[in-house]
C-alpha positions as CSV (number, residue, x, y, z in Angstrom):
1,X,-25.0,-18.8,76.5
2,X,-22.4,-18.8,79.3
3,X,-24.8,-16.4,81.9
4,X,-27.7,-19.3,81.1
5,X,-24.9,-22.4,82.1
6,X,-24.1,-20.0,85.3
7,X,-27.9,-19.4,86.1
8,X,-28.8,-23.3,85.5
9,X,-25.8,-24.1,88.3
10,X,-26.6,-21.4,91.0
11,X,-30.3,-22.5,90.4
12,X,-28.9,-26.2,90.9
13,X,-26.6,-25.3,94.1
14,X,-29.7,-23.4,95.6
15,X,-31.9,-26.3,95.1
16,X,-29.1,-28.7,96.8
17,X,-29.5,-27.3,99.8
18,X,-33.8,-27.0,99.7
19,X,-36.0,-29.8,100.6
20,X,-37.5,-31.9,97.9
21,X,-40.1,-30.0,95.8
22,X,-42.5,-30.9,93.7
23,X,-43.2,-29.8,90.3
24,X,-45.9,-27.3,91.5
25,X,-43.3,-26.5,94.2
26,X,-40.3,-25.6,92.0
27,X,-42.5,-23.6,89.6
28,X,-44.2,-21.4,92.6
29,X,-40.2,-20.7,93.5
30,X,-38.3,-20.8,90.3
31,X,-40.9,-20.4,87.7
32,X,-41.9,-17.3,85.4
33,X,-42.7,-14.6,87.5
34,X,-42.3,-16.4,90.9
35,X,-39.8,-15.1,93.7
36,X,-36.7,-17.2,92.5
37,X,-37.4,-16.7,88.5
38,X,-34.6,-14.2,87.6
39,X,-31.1,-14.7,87.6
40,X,-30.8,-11.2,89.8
41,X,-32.9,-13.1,93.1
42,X,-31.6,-16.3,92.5
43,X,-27.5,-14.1,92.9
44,X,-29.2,-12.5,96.3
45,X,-30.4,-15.4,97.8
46,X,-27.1,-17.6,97.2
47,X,-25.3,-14.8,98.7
48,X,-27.5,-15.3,101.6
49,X,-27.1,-18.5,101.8
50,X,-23.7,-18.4,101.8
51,X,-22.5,-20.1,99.0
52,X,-20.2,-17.5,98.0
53,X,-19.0,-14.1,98.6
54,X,-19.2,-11.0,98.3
55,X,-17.0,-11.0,94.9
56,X,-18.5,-13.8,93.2
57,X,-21.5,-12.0,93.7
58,X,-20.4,-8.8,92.1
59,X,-18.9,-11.1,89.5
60,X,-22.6,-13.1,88.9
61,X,-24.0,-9.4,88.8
62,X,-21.6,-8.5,86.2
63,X,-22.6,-11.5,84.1
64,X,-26.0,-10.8,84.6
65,X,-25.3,-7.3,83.3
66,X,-23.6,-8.9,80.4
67,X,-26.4,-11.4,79.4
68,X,-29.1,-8.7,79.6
69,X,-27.1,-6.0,77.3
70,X,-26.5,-8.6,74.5
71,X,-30.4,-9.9,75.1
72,X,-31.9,-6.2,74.3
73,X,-29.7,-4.2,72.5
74,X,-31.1,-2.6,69.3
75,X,-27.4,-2.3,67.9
76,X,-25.2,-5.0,67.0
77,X,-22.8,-5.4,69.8
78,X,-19.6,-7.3,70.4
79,X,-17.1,-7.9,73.3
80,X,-15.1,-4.7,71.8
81,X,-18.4,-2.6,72.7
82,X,-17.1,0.0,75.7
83,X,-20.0,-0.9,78.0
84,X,-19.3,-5.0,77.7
85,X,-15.3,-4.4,78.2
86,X,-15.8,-2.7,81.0
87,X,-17.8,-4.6,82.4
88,X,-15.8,-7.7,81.9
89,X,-12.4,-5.7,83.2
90,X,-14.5,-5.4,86.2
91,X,-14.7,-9.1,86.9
92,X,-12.4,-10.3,90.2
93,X,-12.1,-14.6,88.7
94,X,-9.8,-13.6,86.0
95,X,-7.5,-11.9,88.7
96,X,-7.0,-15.2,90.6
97,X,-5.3,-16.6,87.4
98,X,-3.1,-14.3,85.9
99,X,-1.8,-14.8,82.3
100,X,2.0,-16.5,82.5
101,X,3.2,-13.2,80.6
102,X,2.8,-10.2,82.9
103,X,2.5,-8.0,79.8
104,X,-0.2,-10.0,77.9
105,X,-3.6,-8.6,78.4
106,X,-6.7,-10.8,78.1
107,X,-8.9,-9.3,75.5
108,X,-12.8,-9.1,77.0
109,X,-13.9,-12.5,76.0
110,X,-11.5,-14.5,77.3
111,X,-11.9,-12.7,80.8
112,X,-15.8,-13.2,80.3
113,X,-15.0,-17.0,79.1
114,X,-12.3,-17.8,82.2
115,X,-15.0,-16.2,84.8
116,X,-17.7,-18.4,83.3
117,X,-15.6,-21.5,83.2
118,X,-14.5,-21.2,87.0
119,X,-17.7,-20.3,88.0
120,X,-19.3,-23.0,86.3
121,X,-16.6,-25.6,87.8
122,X,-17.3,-23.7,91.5
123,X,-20.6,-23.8,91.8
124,X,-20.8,-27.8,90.4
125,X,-18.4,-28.5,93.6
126,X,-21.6,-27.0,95.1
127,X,-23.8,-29.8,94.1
128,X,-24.0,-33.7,94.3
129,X,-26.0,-34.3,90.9
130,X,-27.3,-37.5,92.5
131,X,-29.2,-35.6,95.4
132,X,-30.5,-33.1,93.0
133,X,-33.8,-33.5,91.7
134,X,-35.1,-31.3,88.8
135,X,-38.9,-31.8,88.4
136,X,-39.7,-33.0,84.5
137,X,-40.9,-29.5,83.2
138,X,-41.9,-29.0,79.4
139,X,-40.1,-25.8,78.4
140,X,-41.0,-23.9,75.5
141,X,-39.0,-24.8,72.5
142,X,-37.6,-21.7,70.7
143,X,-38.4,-21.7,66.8
């Protein structure tokens, strides 16, 4: 859930700073199977653009990483899984705001959580919601 909320605000900083687009527009850019559709091109080319640097990007990737092992794993995995902690000990956010205790040691999720929520609050600074236009697009409802 939290990569999605992350992928919905780059997508909404991105489109900030583009021209107006039409509905036939946004889906040729950000659409399934179009150049901006996945959450890896979407990290590149706000990089490029310069909304951030290059640890927020390393920290996008990492959620990006995150989102994709839980989306296709054939095993039942949790934030304890090896290949998720690691990746969320390898996140630069949490290290902006250490805990008040010097001792304490965030368990994975709460590192995962704290990156989201920053991020989430950083790249809404991004955006003024009243110059951002979404075209009306009928998603597919999940069952």
């Amino acid at each position: 859930m939290g990569g999605a909320v992350i992928e919905r605000r780059l997508e909404d900083a991105i489109l900030f700073r583009l021209t107006r687009l039409s509905k036939s527009q946004w889906e040729g850019l950000f659409g399934e199977n179009a150049p901006l559709g996945t959450f890896s091109a979407k990290i590149k080319l706000g990089y490029a653009m310069r909304l951030y640097g290059l640890r927020t990007q390393a920290d996008l990737n990492h959620i990006r990483e995150i989102r994709n092992i839980f989306a296709h794993s054939e095993r039942p995995i949790t934030f304890a899984t090896k290949r998720i902690k690691d990746l969320c000990a390898a996140l630069h956010t949490p290290k902006r705001w250490p805990p008040d205790d010097s001792v304490y040691i965030r368990p994975a999720y709460s590192l995962f959580r704290l990156t989201i929520d920053a991020m989430s609050i950083e790249l809404s600074i991004l955006v003024d919601p009243r110059r951002v236009r979404r075209p009306r697009l009928r998603r597919p409802r999940l069952p």
